[in-house]
C-alpha positions in Angstrom: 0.0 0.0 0.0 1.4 3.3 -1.2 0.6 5.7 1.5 1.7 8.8 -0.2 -0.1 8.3 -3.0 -3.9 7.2 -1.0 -3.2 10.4 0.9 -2.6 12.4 -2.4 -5.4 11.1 -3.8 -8.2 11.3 -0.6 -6.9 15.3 -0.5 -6.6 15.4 -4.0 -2.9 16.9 -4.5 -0.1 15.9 -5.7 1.8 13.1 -4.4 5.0 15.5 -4.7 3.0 17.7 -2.3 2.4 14.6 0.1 6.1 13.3 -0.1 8.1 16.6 0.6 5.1 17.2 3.9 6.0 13.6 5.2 9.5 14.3 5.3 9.2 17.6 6.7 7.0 15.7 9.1 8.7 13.2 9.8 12.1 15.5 10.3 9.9 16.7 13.7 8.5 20.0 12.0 4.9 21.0 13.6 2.1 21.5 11.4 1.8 25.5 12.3 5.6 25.6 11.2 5.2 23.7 8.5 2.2 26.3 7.2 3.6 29.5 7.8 7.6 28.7 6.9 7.7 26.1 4.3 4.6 27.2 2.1 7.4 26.4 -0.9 7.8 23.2 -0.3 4.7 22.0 0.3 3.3 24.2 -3.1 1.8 26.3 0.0 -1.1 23.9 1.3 -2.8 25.6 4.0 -3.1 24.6 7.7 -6.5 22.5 7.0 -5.2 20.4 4.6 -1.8 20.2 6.2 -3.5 18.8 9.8 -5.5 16.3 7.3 -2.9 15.0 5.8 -1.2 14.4 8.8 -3.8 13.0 11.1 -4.6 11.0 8.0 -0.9 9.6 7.8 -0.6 8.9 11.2 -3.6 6.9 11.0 -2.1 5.0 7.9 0.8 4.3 9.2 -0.6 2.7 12.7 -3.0 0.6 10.5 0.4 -0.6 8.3 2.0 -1.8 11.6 -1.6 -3.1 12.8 -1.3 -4.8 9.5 2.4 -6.5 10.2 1.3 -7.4 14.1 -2.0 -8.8 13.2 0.5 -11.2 9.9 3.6 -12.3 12.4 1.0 -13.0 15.0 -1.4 -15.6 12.8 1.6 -16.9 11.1 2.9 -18.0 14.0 0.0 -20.0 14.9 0.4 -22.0 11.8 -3.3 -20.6 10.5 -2.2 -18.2 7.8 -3.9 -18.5 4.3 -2.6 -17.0 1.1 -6.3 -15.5 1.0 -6.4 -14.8 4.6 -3.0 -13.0 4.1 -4.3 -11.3 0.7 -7.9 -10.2 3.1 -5.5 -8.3 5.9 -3.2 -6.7 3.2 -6.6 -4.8 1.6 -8.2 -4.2 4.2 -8.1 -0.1 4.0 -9.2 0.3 7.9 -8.6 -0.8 11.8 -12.3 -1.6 12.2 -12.0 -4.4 8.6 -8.2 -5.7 10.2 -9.8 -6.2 13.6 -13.0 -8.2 12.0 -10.2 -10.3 10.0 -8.1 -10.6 13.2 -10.8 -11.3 16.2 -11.1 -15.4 15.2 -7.1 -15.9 15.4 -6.4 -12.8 18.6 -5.1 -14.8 21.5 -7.3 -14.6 24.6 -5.5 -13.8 27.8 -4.7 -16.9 30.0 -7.4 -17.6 32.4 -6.5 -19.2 36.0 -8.3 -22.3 34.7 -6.8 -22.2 31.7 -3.5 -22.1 33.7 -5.0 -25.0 35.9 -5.9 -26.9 32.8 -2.2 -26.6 31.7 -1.0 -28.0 34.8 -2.6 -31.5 34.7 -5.4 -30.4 37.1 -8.5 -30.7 35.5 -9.2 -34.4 36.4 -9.4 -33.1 39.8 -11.9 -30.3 39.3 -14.4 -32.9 37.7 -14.0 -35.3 40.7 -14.9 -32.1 43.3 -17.9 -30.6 41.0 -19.6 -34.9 40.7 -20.1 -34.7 44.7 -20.0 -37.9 44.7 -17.2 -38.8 46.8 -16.4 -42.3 46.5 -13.2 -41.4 48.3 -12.3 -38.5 50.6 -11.0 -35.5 48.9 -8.1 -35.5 50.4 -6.9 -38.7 49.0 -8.0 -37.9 45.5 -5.8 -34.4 45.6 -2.8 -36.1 46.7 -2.2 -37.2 43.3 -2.3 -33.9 42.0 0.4 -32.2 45.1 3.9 -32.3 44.3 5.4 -34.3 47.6 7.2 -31.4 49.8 10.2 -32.4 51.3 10.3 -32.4 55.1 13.3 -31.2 56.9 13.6 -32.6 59.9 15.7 -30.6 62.5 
């Protein structure tokens, strides 16, 4: 995705105009500087169009690096399709990534899913039945880690 050239195109000017504000932009100069002192560079685009374009960049440029998360993240689950991958590069905003995205996000870790990790899940079962065929105490044991007493 050419950003210089969607911006240029959105504000209709030229994508000379857009390139020459992005590096003035990106060299730390503020928008009101930009207006008043560099009107000769920029082929003198007023302040309104100047705070467009860069509000308009900025959001561009997050959605390119949404873009690039949202990729590494599903590829490294194993799940990414050539169309899947084709979807996320199109998509022209955060709400249309997100949509794509929300099936593959991974969901914060739980404390059961934690549990589940650790073996323990057998043992919740047994203590949501009620029906105790043993004492409680006895089934857990399997699931406790011996501690080593120190006798002194």
């Amino acid at each position: 995705m050419d950003i210089n050239k969607m911006i240029a195109d959105e504000l209709k000017i030229r994508v000379g105009q857009v390139e020459k504000t992005v590096a003035l932009i990106d060299e730390g100069n503020t928008i009101p500087f930009i207006a008043r002192y560099r009107k000769e560079v920029t082929g003198a685009l007023n302040d309104e169009v100047l705070r467009a374009l860069y509000e308009r960049l900025t959001y561009l440029r997050g959605l390119q690096e949404r873009k690039e998360t949202v990729l590494e993240s599903i590829s490294e689950q194993g799940k990414l399709t050539d169309e899947l991958k084709k979807q996320i590069e199109e998509a022209v905003t955060l709400v249309a990534l997100e949509d794509l995205y929300r099936p593959y996000k991974q969901k914060r870790a739980t404390r059961a899913d934690i549990a589940k990790k650790k073996g323990l899940e057998p043992l919740a079962e047994y203590i949501l039945k009620q029906d105790a065929k043993r004492p409680l105490e006895e089934e857990a044991a399997a699931y406790v880690r011996p501690i080593l007493r120190i006798i002194r």
